[in-house]
C-alpha positions in Angstrom: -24.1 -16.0 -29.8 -20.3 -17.5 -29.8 -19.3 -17.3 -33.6 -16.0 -19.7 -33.3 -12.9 -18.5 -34.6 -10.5 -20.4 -37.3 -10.0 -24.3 -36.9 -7.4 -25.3 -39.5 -9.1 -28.9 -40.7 -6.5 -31.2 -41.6 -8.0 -34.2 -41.6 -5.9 -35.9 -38.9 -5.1 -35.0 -35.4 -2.5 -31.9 -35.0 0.7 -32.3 -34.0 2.9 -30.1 -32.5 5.0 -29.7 -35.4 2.0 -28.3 -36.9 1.4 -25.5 -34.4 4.8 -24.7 -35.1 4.1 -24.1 -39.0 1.6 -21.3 -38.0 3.1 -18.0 -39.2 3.6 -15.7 -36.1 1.3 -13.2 -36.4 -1.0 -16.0 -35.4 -1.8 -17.6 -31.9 -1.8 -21.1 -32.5 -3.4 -23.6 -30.1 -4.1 -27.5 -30.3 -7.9 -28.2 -28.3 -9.0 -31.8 -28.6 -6.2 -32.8 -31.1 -7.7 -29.7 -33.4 -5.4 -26.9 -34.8 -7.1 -23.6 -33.9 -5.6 -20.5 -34.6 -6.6 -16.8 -34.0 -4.6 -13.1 -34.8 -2.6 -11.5 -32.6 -4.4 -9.2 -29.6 -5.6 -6.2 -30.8 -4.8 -2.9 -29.1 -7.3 -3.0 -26.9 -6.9 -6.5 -25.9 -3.0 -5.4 -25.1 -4.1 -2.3 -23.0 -6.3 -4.8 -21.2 -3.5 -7.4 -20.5 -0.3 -5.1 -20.0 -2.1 -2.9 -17.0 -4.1 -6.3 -15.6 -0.1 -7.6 -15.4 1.0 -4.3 -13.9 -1.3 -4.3 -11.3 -0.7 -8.2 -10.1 2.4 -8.3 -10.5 3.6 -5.9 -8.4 1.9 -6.5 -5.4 2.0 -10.4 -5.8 4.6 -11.2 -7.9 8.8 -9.8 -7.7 7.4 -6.1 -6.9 7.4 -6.4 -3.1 5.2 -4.3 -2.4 2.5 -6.7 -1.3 1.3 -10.0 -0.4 3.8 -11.9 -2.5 3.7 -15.9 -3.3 3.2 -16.1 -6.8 4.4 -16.4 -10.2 2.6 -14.5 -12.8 3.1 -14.5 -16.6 1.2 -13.2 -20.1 1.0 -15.4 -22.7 2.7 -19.1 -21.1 2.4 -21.8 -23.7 0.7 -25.3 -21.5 1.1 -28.4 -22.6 -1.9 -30.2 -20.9 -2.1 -33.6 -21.5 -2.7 -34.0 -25.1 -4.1 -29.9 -25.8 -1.6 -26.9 -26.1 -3.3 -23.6 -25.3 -1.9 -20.3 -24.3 -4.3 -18.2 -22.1 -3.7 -14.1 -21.9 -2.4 -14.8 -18.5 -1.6 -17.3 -15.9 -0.3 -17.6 -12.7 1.6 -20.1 -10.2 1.4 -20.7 -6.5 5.7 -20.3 -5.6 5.3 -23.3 -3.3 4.2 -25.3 -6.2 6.3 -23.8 -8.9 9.4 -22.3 -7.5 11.7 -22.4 -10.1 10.8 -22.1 -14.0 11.2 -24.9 -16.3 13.6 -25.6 -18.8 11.6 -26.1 -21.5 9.8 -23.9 -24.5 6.4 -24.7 -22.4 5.2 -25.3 -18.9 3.8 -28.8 -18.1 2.2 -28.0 -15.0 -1.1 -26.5 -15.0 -1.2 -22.9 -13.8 -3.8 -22.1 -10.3 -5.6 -19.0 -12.0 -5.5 -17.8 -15.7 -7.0 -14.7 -17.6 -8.3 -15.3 -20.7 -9.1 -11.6 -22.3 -11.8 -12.0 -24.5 -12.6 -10.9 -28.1 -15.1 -12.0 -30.8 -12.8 -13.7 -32.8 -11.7 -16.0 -29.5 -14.7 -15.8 -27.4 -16.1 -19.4 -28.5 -12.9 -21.2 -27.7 -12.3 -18.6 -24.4 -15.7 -19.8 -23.2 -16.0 -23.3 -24.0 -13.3 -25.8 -25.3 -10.6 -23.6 -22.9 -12.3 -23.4 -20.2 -13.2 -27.0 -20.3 -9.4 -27.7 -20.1 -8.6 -25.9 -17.6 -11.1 -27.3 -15.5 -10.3 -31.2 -16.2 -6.6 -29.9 -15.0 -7.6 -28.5 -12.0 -7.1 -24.6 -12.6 -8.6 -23.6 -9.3 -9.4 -19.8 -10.3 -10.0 -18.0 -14.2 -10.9 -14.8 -14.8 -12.5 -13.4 -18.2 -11.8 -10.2 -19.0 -13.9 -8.4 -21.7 -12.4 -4.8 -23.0 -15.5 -4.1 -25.0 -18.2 -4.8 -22.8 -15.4 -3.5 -19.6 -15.9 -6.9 -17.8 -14.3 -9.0 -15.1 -16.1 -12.2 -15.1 -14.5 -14.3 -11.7 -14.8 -18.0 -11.8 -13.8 -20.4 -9.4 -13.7 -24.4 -9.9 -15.9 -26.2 -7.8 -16.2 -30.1 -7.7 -14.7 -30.1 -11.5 -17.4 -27.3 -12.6 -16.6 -23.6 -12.9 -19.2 -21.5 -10.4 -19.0 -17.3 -11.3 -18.3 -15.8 -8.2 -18.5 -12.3 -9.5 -19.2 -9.7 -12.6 -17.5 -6.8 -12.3 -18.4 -4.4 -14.9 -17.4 -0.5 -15.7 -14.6 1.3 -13.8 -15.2 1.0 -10.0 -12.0 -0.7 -7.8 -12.8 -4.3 -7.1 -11.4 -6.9 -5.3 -11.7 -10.7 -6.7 -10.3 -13.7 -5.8 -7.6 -15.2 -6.0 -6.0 -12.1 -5.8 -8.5 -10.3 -3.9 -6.1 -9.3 -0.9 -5.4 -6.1 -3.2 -7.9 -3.7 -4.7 -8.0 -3.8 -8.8 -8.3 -0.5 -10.8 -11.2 -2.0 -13.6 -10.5 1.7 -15.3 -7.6 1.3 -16.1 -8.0 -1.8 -18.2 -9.9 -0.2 -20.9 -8.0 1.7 -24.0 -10.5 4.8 -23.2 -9.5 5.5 -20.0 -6.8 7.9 -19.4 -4.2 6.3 -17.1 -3.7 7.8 -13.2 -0.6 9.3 -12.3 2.3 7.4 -10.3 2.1 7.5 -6.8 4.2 9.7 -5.2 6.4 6.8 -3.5 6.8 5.7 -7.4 8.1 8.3 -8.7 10.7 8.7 -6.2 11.7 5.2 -7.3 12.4 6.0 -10.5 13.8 9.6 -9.9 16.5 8.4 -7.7 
């Protein structure tokens, strides 16, 4: 069952100016002119989101060691037609977004996000979110649970998100839209000991 996590009520829609009155150790967010807010990731949920960021962006984002072509950032604040949501993760095609706005927020709608899932965001995650991203044409989202060690890999077809894949556990997987590069699962859960560097790595940062 999805137990939903805090909705202010105020008894009006929220404004932005409201979002901005939520203490910071808070992830504020407004879905269907509602104030929802949730605490700050939890350890695990950071393990999750700093090694899932590590291993896209150096292949596909400024690392260069890989297929290249996109933009990829934790945490981007959206403005989306009237909803502002903040996903774990999202990430930009460079030939639509080559250059980063000016503004506190980004405008245009992302072509993949990661949501990492908890139980205290797991009913918005799944259902007001998700429904978002799909009415602004987010081609590719990914759910990532650190408790139950799952990669959930959803694709939008004809408006409607279809699962193209559960990965669960610690095996190397490949999903799309980043599937030109193998994906360590282990290594996004807290209990798993991190690998070495590789050897070409480490003579990065010894020289």
């Amino acid at each position: 069952m999805l137990l939903p996590m805090p909705q202010v009520i105020l008894g009006r829609p929220a404004t932005y100016d409201d979002l901005v009155a939520v203490p910071d150790y808070f992830v504020a967010e407004i879905v269907d002119h509602e104030l929802w807010t949730s605490p700050r990731p939890s350890p695990r949920h950071a393990v999750a989101a700093g090694e899932l960021g590590a291993q896209l962006g150096w292949p596909f984002g400024s690392g260069g060691r890989g297929p290249g072509g996109w933009r990829i950032l934790p945490e981007p604040e959206l403005h989306i037609g009237p909803h502002v949501v903040v996903p774990d993760m999202a990430g930009w095609r460079l030939e639509r977004m080559p250059g980063v706005p000016t503004t506190a927020w980004f405008s245009l709608a992302p072509d993949w996000i990661c949501e990492i899932v908890s139980p205290s965001t797991v009913f918005l995650d799944r259902t007001k979110k998700l429904r978002v991203y799909a009415e602004s044409g987010v081609a590719h989202a990914w759910l990532v649970d650190p408790i139950l060690r799952s990669l959930e890999v959803l694709r939008l077809d004809a408006g409607r998100w279809t699962t193209l894949d559960m990965h669960v556990g610690d095996g190397v997987v490949r999903a799309a839209p980043f599937d030109a590069v193998a994906l360590e699962l282990g290594l996004l859960w807290a209990d798993e000991p991190p690998h070495p560097p590789a050897p070409d790595v480490m003579s990065v940062f010894a020289s």
